[in-house]
C-alpha positions in Angstrom: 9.7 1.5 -35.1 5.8 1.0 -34.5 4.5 1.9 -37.8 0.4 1.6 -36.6 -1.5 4.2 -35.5 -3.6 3.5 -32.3 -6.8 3.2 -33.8 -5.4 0.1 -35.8 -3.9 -1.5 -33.0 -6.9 -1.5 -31.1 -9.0 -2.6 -34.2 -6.3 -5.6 -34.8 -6.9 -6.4 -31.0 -10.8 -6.8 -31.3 -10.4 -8.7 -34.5 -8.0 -11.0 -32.9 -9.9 -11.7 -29.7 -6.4 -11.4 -28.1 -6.8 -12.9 -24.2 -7.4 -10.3 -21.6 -9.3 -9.2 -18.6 -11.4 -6.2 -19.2 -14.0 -4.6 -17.5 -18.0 -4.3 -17.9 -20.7 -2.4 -16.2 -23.4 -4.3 -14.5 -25.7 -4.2 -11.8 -25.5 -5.9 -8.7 -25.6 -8.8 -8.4 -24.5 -10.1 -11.7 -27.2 -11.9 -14.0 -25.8 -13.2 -17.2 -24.0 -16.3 -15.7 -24.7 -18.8 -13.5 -22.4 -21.3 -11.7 -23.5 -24.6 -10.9 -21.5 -27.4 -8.9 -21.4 -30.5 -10.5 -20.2 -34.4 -9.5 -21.1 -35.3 -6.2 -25.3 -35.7 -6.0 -27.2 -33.0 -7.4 -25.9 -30.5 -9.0 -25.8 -27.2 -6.7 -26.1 -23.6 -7.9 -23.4 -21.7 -6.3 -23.4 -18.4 -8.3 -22.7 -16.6 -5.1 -20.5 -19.4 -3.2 -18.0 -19.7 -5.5 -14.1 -17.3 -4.9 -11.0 -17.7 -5.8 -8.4 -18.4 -2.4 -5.3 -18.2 -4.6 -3.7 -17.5 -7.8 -1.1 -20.1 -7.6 -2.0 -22.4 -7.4 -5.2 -21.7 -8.8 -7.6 -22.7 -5.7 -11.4 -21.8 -5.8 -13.3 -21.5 -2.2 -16.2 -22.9 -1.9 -18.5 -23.1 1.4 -19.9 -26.6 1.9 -22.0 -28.3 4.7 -19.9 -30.7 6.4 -21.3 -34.4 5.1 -21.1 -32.4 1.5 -17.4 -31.6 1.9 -16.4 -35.2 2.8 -18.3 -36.4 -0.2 -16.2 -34.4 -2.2 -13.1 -35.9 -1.2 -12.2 -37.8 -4.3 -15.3 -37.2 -6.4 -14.7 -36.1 -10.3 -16.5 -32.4 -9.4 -16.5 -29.9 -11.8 -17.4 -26.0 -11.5 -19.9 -25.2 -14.8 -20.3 -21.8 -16.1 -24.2 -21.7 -17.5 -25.8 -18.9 -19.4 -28.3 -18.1 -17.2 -31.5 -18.8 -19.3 -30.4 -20.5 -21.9 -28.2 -23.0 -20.1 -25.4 -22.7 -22.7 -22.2 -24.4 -21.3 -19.7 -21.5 -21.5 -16.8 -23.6 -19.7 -16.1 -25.9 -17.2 -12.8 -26.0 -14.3 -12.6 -29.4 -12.9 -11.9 -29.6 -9.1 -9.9 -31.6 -7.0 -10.2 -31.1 -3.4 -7.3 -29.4 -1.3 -8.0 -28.8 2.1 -10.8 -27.7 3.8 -11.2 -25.2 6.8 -13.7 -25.9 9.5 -16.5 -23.1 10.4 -19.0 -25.1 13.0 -21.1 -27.5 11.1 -19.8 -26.0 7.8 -16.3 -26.1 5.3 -15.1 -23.9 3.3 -13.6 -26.1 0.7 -10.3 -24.9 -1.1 -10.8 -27.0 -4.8 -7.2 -27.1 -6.9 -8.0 -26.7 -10.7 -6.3 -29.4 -12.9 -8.0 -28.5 -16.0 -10.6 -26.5 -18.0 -12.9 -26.3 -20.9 -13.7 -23.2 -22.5 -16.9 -23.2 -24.9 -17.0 -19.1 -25.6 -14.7 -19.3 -28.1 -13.2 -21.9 -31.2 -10.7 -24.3 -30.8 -8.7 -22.7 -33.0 -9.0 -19.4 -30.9 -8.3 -21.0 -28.4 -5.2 -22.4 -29.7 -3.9 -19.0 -30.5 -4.9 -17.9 -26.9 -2.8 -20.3 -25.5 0.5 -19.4 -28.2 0.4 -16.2 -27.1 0.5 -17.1 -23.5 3.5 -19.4 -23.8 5.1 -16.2 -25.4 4.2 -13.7 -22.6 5.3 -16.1 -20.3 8.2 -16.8 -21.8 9.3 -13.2 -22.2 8.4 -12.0 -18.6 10.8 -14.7 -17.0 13.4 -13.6 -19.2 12.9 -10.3 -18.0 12.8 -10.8 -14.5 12.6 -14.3 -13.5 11.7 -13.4 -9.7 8.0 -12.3 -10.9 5.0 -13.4 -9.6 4.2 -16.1 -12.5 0.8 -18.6 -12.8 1.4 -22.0 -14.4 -0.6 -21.9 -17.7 -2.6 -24.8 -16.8 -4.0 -22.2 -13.8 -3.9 -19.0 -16.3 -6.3 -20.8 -18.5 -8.6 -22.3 -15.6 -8.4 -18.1 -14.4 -10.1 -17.7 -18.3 -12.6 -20.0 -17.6 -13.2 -18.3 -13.6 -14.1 -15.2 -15.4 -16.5 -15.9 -17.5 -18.7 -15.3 -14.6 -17.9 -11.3 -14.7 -16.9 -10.6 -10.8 -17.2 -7.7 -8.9 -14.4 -5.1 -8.1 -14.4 -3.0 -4.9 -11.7 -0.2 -3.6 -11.1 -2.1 -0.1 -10.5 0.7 3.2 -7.8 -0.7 5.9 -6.1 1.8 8.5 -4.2 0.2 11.5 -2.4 2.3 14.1 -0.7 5.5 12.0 -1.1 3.4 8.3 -3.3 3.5 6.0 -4.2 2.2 2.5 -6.9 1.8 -0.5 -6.8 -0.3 -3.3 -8.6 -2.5 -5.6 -9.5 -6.1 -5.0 -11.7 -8.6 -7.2 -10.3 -11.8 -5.1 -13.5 -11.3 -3.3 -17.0 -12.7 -2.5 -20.6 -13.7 -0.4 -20.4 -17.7 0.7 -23.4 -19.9 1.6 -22.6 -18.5 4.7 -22.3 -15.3 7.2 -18.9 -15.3 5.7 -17.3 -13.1 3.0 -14.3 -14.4 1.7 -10.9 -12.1 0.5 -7.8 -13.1 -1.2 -4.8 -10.9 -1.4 -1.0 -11.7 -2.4 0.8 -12.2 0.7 3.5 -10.3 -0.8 1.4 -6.8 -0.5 2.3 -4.5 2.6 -1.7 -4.4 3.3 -2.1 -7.9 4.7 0.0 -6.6 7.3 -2.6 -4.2 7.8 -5.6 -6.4 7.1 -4.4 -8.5 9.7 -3.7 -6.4 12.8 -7.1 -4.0 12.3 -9.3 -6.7 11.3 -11.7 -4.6 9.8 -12.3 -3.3 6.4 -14.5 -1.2 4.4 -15.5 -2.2 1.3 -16.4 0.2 -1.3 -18.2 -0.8 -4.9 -17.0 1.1 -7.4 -19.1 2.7 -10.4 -18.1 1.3 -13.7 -17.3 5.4 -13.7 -14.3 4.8 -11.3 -12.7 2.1 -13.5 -9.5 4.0 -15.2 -9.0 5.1 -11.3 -9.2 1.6 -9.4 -6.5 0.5 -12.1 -4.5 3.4 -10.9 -4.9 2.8 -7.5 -3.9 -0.5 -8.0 -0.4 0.7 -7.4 -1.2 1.0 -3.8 -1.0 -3.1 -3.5 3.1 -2.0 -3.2 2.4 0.8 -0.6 2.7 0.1 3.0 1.0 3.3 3.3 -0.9 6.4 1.4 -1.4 10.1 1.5 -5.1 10.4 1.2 -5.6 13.9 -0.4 -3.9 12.6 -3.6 -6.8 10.2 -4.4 -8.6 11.8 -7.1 -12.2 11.8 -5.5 -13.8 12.9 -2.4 -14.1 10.4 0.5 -16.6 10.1 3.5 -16.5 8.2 6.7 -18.0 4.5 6.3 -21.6 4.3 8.9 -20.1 1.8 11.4 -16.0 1.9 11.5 -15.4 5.5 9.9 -13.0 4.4 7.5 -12.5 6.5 4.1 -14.7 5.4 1.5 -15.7 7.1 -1.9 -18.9 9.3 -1.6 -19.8 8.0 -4.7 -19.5 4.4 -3.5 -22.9 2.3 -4.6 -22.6 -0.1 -1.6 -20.5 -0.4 1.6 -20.1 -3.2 3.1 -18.2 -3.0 7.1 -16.5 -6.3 7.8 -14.5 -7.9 10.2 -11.6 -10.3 9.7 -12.5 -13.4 11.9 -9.7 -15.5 10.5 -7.0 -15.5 7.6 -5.2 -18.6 6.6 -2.1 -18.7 4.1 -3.3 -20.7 0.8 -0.5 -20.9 -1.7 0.7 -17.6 -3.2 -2.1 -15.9 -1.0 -3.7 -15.0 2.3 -7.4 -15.5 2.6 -9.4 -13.7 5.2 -13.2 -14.9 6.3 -14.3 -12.4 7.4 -18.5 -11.5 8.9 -20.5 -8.2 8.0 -20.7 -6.3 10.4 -22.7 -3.4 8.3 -24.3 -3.1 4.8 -25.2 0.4 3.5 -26.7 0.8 -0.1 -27.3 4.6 -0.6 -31.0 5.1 -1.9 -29.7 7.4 -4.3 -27.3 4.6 -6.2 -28.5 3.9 -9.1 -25.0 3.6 -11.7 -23.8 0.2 -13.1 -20.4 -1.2 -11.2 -17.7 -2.2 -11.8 -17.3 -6.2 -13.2 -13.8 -7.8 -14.8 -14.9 -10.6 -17.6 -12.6 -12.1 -19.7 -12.4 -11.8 -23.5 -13.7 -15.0 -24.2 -17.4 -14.5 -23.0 -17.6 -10.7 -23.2 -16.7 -12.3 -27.3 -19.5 -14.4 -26.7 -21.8 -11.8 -25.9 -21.0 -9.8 -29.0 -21.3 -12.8 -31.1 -24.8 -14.0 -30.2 -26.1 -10.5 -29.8 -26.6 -10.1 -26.2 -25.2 -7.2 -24.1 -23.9 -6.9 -20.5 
């Protein structure tokens, strides 16, 4: 029987810091945290170089020149999440280097994450962070032990990833008579003409992705964010009816693609590879156009974990 009301459950989660993602409203680009790349010559700000390829394993992508990428080879390399400003260590994910793919005179460097450090929080926080996770683990492969599942070494190195609050866009893909929207945060700029995407090869639109090569992709207001989670139900849809989405759509500038009139960028891309890195597919892919309405002026949507938006609250500082 659950004898608390609501309002007391949600009190007892804020008091208990309980690990989570959650989302924020921020403005484009991000900046509260900076990420700097550390252990092989100077260190190297690469606050908007840095994505993640795959969830398991863990694997961060980040675009190298090509002397830089063989120097990494071996080196002790860590991925440090600064305040910007202060310079506060909020957490570290150490790196150890997987493959790398070859773009001209440049790599895109796929890093594995053996460990972490995370400074938002206490040890003892921490400790109870990483109970509970063992629990929820546990329990979900009882339930069904054919579910997607991170190793808790790459769960906690995903706390860490998220410090740096990332932005979420409702991706546009239509190939032949399918069609799709959905949510993606796997997703960013490189030091490079390419923007990188990682999606579970599992979900019916990589199929999609992969034959049109070419996507539109929406930011969404911080407004939107109880409806990107609900259209995140459409990763398990090989296809959608468009007049149930719950806001009105317009063609994107360059492909025509639906896109949310209330969208606060649009950016056109096109897939100019995709590679298959551990429990996802990546897809490099060049902008072909980038609208920003003059008129958009609302926060977006950002997922941070628990841990720094804690921080925040406990040194005073907002998002």
């Amino acid at each position: 029987m659950n004898l608390l009301p609501a309002p007391a459950k949600r009190w007892l989660r804020r008091m208990a810091n309980l690990p989570r993602y959650g989302p924020l409203g921020l403005h484009d680009p991000q900046q509260f945290v900076e990420v700097w790349l550390e252990g092989c010559g100077a260190p190297r700000d690469v606050t908007r170089n840095n994505v993640v390829a795959a969830l398991r394993p863990f694997t961060i992508g980040v675009m190298l020149e090509a002397a830089s990428a063989e120097a990494s080879a071996g080196a002790d390399l860590r991925l440090a999440m600064r305040q910007r400003g202060s310079g506060f260590l909020l957490g570290v994910i150490h790196l150890r280097l997987a493959s790398t793919i070859p773009l001209g005179a440049l790599r895109f460097c796929l890093f594995e994450t053996p460990k972490c450090e995370n400074h938002c929080v206490p040890a003892a926080t921490l400790r109870l962070y990483y109970q509970r996770q063992r629990w929820r683990s546990w329990q979900r492969q009882r339930k069904n032990p054919y579910n997607f599942r991170m190793t808790l070494s790459d769960i906690r190195c995903s706390y860490v990833f998220y410090q740096c609050p990332r932005p979420v866009v409702l991706v546009s893909v239509q190939h032949e008579g399918s069609s799709n929207m959905f949510p993606m945060d796997l997703i960013g700029p490189t030091d490079s003409p390419c923007f990188s995407m990682a999606l579970r090869s599992t979900s019916p639109a990589v199929r999609l992705m992969q034959q049109s090569r070419r996507m539109a992709l929406a930011s969404a207001p911080f407004t939107y964010k109880d409806t990107a989670y609900e259209l995140g139900r459409h990763h398990k849809l090989a296809s959608i009816d468009w007049t149930s989405l719950p806001f009105p759509t317009e063609p994107s500038p360059e492909f025509g693609l639906p896109v949310p009139e209330a969208a606060l960028r649009v950016r056109e891309v096109k897939v100019e590879e995709f590679h298959e890195v551990g429990s996802h597919v990546l897809f490099l892919t060049s902008v072909v156009r980038d609208t920003v309405p003059a008129t958009a002026r609302e926060l977006q949507l950002f997922h941070s974990f628990s841990s720094y938006r804690q921080y925040l609250a406990m040194t005073g500082r907002t998002a």
